[in-house]
LUMLUMTI-327552 format. One record per residue (C-alpha): residue in one letter; y, z, x. Coordinates in nm, 4 decimals, decimal comma, always signed. Example, Ala and Ser with C-alpha at 12.3 -4.5 7.8 and 13.67 -1.06 7.14 Angstrom:
BEGIN
pt r=a | yy=-0,4500 | zz=+0,7800 | xx=+1,2300
pt r=s | yy=-0,1060 | zz=+0,7140 | xx=+1,3670
END
This chain:
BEGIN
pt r=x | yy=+5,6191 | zz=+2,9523 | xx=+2,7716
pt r=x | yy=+5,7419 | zz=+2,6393 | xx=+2,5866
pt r=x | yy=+5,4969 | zz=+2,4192 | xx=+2,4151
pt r=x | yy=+5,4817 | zz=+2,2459 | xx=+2,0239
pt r=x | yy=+5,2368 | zz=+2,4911 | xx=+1,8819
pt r=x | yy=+5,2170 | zz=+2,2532 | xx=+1,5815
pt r=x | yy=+5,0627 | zz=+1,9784 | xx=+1,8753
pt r=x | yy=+4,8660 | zz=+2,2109 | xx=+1,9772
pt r=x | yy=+4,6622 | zz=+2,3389 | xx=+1,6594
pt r=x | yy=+4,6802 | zz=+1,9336 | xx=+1,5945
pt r=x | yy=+4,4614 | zz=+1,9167 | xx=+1,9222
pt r=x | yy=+4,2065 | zz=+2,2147 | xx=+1,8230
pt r=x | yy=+4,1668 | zz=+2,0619 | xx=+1,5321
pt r=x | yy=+4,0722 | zz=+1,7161 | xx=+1,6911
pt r=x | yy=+3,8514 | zz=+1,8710 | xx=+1,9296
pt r=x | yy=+3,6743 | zz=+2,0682 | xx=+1,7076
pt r=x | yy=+3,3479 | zz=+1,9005 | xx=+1,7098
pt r=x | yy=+3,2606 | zz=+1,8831 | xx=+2,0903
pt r=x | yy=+3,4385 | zz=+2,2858 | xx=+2,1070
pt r=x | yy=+3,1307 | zz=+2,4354 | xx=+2,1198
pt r=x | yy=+2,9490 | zz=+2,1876 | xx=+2,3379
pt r=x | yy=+3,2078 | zz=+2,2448 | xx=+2,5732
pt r=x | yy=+3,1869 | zz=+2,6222 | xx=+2,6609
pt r=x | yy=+2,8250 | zz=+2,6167 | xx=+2,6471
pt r=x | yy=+2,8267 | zz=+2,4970 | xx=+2,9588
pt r=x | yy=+3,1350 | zz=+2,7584 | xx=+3,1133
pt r=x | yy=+2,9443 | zz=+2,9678 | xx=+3,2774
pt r=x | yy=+2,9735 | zz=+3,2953 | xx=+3,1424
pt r=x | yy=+3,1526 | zz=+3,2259 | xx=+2,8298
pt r=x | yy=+2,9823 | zz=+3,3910 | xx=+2,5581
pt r=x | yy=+2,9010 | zz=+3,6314 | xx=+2,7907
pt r=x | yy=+3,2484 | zz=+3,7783 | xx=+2,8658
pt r=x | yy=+3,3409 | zz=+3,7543 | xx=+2,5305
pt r=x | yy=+3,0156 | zz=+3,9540 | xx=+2,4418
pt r=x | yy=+3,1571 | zz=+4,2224 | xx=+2,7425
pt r=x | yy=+3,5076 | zz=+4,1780 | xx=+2,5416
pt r=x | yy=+3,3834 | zz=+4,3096 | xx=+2,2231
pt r=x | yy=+3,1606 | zz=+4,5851 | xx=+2,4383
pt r=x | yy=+3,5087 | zz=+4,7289 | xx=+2,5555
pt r=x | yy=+3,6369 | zz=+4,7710 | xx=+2,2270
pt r=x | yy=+3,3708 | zz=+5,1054 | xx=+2,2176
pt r=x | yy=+3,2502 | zz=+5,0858 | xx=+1,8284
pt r=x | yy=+3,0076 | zz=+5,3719 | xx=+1,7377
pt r=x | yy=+2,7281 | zz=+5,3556 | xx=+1,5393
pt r=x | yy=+2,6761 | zz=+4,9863 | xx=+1,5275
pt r=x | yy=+3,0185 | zz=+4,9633 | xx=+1,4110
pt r=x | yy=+2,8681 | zz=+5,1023 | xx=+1,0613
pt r=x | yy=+3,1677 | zz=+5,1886 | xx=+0,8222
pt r=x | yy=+3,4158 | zz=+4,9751 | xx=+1,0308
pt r=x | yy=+3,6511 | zz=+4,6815 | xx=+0,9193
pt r=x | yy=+3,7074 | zz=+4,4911 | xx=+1,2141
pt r=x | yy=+3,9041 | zz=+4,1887 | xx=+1,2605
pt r=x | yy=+3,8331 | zz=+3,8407 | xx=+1,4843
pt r=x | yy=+4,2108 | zz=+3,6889 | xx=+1,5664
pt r=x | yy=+4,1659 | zz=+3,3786 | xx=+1,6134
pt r=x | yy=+3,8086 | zz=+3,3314 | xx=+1,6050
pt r=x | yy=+3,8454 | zz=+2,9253 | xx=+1,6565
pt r=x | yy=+3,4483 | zz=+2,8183 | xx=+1,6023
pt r=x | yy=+3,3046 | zz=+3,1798 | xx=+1,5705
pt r=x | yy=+3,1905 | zz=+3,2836 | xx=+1,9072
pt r=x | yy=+3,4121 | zz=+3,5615 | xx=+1,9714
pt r=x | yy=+3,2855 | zz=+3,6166 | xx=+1,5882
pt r=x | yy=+2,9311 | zz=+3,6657 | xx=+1,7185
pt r=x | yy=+3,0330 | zz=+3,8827 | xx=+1,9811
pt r=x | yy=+3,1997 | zz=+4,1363 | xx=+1,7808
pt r=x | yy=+2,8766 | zz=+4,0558 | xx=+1,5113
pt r=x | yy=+2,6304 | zz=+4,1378 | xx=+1,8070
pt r=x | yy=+2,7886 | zz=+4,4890 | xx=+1,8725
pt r=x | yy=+2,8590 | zz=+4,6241 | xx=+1,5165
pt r=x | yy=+2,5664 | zz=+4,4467 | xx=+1,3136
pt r=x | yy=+2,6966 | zz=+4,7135 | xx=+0,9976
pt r=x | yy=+3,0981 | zz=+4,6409 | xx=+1,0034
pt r=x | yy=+3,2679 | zz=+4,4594 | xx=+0,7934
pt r=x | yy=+3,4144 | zz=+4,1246 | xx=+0,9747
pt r=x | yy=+3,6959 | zz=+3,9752 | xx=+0,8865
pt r=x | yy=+3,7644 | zz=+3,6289 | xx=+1,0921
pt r=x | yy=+4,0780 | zz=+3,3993 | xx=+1,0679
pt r=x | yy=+4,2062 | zz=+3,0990 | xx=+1,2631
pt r=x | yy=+4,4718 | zz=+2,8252 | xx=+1,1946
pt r=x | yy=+4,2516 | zz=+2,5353 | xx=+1,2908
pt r=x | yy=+4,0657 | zz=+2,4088 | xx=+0,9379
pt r=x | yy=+3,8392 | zz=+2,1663 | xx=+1,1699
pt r=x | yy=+3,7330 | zz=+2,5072 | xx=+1,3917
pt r=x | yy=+3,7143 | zz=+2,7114 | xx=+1,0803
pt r=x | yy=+3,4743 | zz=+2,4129 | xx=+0,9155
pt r=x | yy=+3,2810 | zz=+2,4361 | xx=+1,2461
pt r=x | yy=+3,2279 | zz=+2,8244 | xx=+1,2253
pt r=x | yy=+3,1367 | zz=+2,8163 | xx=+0,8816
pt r=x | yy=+2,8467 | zz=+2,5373 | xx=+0,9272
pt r=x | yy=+2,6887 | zz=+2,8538 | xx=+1,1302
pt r=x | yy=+2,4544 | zz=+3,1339 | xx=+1,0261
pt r=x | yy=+2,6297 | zz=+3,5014 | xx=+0,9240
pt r=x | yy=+2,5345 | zz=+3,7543 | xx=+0,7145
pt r=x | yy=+2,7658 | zz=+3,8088 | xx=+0,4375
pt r=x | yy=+2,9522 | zz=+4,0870 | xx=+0,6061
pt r=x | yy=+3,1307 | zz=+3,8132 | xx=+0,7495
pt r=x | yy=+3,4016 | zz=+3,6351 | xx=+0,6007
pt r=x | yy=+3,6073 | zz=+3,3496 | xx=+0,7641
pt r=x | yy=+3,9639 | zz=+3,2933 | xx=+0,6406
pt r=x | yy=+4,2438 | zz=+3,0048 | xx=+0,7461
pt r=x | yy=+4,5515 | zz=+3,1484 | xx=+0,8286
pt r=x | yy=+4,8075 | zz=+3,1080 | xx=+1,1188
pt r=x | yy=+4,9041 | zz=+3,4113 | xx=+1,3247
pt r=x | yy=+5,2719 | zz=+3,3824 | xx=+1,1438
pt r=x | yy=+5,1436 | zz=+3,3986 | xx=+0,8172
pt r=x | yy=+4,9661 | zz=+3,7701 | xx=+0,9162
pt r=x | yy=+5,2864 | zz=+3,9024 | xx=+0,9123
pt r=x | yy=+5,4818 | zz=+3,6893 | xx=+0,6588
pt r=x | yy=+5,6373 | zz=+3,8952 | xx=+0,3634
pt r=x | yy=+5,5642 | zz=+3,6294 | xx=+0,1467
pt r=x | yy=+5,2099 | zz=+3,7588 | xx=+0,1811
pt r=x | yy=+5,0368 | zz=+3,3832 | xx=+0,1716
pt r=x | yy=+4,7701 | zz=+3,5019 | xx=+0,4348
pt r=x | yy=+4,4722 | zz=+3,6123 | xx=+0,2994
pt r=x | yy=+4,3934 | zz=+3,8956 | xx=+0,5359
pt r=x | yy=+4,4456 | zz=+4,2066 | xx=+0,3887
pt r=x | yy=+4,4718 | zz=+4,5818 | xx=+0,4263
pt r=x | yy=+4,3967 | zz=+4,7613 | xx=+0,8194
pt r=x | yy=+4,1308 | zz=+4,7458 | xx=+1,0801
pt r=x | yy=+3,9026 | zz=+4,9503 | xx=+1,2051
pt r=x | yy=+3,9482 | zz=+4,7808 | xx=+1,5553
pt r=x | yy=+4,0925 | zz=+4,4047 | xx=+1,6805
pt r=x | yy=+3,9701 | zz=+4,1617 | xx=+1,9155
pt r=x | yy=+4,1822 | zz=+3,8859 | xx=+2,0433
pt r=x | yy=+4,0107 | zz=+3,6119 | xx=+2,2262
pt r=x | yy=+4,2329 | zz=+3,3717 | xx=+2,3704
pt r=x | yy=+4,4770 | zz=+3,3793 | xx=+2,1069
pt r=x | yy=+4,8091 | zz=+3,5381 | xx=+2,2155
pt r=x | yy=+4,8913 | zz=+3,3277 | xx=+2,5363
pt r=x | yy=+4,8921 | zz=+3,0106 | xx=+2,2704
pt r=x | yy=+5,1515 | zz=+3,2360 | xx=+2,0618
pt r=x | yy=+5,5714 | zz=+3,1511 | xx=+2,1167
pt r=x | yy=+5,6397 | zz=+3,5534 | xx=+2,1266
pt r=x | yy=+5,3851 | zz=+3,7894 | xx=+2,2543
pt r=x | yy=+5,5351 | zz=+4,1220 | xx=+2,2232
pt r=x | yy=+5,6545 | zz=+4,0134 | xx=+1,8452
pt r=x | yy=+5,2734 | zz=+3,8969 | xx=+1,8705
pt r=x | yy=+5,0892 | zz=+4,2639 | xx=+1,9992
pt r=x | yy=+5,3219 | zz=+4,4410 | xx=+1,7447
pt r=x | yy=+5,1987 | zz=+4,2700 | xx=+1,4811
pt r=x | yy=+4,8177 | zz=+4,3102 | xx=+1,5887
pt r=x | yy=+4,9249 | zz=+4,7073 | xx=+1,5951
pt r=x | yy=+5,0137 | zz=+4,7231 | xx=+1,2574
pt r=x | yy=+4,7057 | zz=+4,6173 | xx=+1,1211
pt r=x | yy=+4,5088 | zz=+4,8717 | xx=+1,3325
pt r=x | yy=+4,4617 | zz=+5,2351 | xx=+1,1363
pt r=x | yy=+4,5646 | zz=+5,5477 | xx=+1,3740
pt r=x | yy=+4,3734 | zz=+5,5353 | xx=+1,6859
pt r=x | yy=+4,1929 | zz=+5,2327 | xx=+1,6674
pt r=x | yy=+4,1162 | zz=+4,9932 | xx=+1,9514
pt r=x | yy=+4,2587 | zz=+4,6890 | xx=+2,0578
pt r=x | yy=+4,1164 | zz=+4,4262 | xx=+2,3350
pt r=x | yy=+4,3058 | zz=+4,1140 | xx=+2,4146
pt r=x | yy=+4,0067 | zz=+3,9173 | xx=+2,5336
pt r=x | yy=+4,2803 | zz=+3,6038 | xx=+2,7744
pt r=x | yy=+4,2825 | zz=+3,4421 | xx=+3,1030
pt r=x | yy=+4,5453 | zz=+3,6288 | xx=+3,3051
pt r=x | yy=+4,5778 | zz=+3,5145 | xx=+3,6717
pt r=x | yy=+4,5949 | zz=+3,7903 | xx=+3,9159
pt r=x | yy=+4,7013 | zz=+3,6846 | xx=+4,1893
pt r=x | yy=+4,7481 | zz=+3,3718 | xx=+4,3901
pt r=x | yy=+4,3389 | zz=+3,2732 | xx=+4,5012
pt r=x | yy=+4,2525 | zz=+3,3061 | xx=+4,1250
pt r=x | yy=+4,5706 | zz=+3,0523 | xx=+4,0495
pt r=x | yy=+4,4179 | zz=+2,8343 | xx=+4,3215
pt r=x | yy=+4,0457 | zz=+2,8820 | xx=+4,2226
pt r=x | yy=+4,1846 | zz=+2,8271 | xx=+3,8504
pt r=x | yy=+4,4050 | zz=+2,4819 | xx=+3,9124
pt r=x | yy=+4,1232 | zz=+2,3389 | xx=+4,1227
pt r=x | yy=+3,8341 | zz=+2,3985 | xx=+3,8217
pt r=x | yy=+4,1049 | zz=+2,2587 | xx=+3,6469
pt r=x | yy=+4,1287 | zz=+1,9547 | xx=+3,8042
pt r=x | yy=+3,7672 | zz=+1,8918 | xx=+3,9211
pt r=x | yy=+3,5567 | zz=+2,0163 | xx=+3,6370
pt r=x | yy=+3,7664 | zz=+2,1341 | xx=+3,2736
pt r=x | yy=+3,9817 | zz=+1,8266 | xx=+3,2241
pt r=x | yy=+3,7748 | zz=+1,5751 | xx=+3,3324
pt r=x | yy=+3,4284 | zz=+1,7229 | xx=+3,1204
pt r=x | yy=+3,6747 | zz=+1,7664 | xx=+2,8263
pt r=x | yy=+3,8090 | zz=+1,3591 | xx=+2,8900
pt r=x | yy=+3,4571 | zz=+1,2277 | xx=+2,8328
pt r=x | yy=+3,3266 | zz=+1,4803 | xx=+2,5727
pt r=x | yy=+3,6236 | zz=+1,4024 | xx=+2,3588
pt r=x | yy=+3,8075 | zz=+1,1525 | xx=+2,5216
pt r=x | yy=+4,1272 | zz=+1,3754 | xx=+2,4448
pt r=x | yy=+4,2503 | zz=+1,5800 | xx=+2,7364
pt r=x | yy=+4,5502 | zz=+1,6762 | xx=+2,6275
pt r=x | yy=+4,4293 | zz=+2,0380 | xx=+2,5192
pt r=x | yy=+4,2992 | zz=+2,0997 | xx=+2,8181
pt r=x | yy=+4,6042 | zz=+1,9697 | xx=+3,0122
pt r=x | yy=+4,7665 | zz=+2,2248 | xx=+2,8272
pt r=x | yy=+4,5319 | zz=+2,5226 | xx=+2,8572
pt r=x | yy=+4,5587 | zz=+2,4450 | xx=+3,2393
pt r=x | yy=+4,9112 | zz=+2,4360 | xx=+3,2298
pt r=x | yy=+4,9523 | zz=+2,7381 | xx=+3,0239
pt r=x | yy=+4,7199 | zz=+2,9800 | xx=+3,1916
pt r=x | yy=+4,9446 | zz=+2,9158 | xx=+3,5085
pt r=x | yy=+5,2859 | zz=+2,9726 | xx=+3,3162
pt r=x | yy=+5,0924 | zz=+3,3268 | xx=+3,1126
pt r=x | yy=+5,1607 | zz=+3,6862 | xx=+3,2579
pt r=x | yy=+4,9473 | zz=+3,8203 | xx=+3,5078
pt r=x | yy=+4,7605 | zz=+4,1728 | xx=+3,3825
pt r=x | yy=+4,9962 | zz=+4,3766 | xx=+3,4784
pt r=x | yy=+5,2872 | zz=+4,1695 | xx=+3,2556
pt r=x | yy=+5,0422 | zz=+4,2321 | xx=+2,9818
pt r=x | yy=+4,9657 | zz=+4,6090 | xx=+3,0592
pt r=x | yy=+5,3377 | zz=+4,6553 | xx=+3,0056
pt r=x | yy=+5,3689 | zz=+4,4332 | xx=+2,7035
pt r=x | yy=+5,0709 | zz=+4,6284 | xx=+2,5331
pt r=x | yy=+5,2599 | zz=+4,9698 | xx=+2,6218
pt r=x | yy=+5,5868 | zz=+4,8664 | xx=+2,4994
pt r=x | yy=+5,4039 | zz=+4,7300 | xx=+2,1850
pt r=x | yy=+5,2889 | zz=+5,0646 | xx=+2,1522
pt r=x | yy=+4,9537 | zz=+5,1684 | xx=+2,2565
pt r=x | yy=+4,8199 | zz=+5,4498 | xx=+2,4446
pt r=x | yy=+4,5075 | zz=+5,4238 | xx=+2,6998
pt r=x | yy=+4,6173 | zz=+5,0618 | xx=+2,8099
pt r=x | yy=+4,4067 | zz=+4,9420 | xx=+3,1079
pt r=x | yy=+4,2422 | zz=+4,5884 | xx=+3,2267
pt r=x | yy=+3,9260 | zz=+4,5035 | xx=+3,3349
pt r=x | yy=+3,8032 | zz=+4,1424 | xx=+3,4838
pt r=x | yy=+3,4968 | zz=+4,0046 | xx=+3,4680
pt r=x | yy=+3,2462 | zz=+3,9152 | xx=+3,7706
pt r=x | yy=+3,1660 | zz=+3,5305 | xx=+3,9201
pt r=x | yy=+3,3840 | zz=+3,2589 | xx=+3,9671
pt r=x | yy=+3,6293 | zz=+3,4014 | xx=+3,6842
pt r=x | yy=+3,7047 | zz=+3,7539 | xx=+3,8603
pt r=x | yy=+4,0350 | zz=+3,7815 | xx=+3,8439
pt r=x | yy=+4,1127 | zz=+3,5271 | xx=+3,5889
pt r=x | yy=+3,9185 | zz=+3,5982 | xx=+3,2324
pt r=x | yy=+4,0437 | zz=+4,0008 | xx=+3,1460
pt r=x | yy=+3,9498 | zz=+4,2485 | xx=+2,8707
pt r=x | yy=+4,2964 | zz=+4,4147 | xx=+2,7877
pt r=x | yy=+4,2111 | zz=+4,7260 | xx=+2,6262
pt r=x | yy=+4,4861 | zz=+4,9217 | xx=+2,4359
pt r=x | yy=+4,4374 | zz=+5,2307 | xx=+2,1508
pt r=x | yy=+4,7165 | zz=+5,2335 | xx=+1,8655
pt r=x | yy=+4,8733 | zz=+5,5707 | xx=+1,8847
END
């Protein structure tokens, strides 16, 4: 999927402000990523657990994994300062940390990312379909999950060909023109368009998650207008 990832953190970054504006009125957002973090199957309140937010952009997917384990440890990064900034402006209890870092650095040897040690579980909310190698991407996510601990890839994945059609339509009647007036920059939503149509459907991304290596891989969608294109991907590291 070829795209300037540097352009595109540039754009998250200049649409930072309006972000959360913006999916407050997507139907269902918060709620699907709230079902997202509900599939990763924490016990206890998640008390005990170090769990960490890839790419947590503004901090909803944040407060999703915060509304089902109130007692873990969060750990939150992003690449986008102007979305971290945002994120940070909010309320969190100090179990919460946010941290700048690009998905590269995670893995660098250098060690420049400040994300440390393993997790307890992983959620990944529309993060890896903006990544250049998503197997290289899912391997790395594994080997900062402890033995046996849960992974959900929280993505649009288009199923088959009426959720492509349902999905280019919204596209081009509702997402990029709301996004042109709220911040008179549409070019990151030209390019989530165009990207969701050029990602893996869910069964691409079952295999990709089994080759990765995790065990108890399966997908579920989510119900309304988005069945069939917003998945939980739900893997278990061996």
């Amino acid at each position: 999927m070829p795209h300037d990832r540097t352009r595109v953190l540039t754009e998250f970054d200049a649409t930072a402000r309006a972000y959360d504006r913006l999916t407050s009125v997507n139907p269902g957002y918060h709620r699907h990523l709230a079902l997202s973090a509900r599939r990763l199957g924490l016990p206890d309140g998640g008390r005990g657990l170090r769990l960490l937010d890839a790419g947590c952009g503004t901090g909803a997917s944040t407060r999703a994994l915060l509304e089902v384990a109130p007692a873990a440890e969060i750990v939150a990064f992003d690449a986008s300062a102007e979305m971290l900034a945002r994120a940070r402006r909010k309320s969190w209890p100090s179990t919460v940390r946010f941290v700048q870092c690009s998905f590269d650095e995670l893995d660098s040897a250098e060690g420049h990312c400040p994300v440390e040690g393993d997790f307890d579980g992983v959620l990944a909310a529309y993060l890896v379909r903006n990544l250049d190698d998503v197997d290289e991407a899912l391997g790395t996510l594994r080997s900062r999950l402890r033995p046996g601990a849960p992974l959900v890839v929280h993505e649009y994945s288009l199923q088959n060909r009426w959720a492509r059609t349902v999905w280019t339509i919204v596209c081009a009647a509702v997402i990029v023109p709301a996004a042109t007036i709220a911040t008179r920059r549409p070019e990151l939503f030209r390019y989530l368009r165009r990207s969701v149509l050029d990602f893996d459907p869910p069964s691409t991304l079952r295999s990709r998650l089994r080759h990765a290596g995790f065990k108890q891989v399966r997908s579920e969608s989510v119900r309304g207008w988005q069945h069939g294109i917003v998945h939980s991907f739900f893997g278990r590291r061996a």
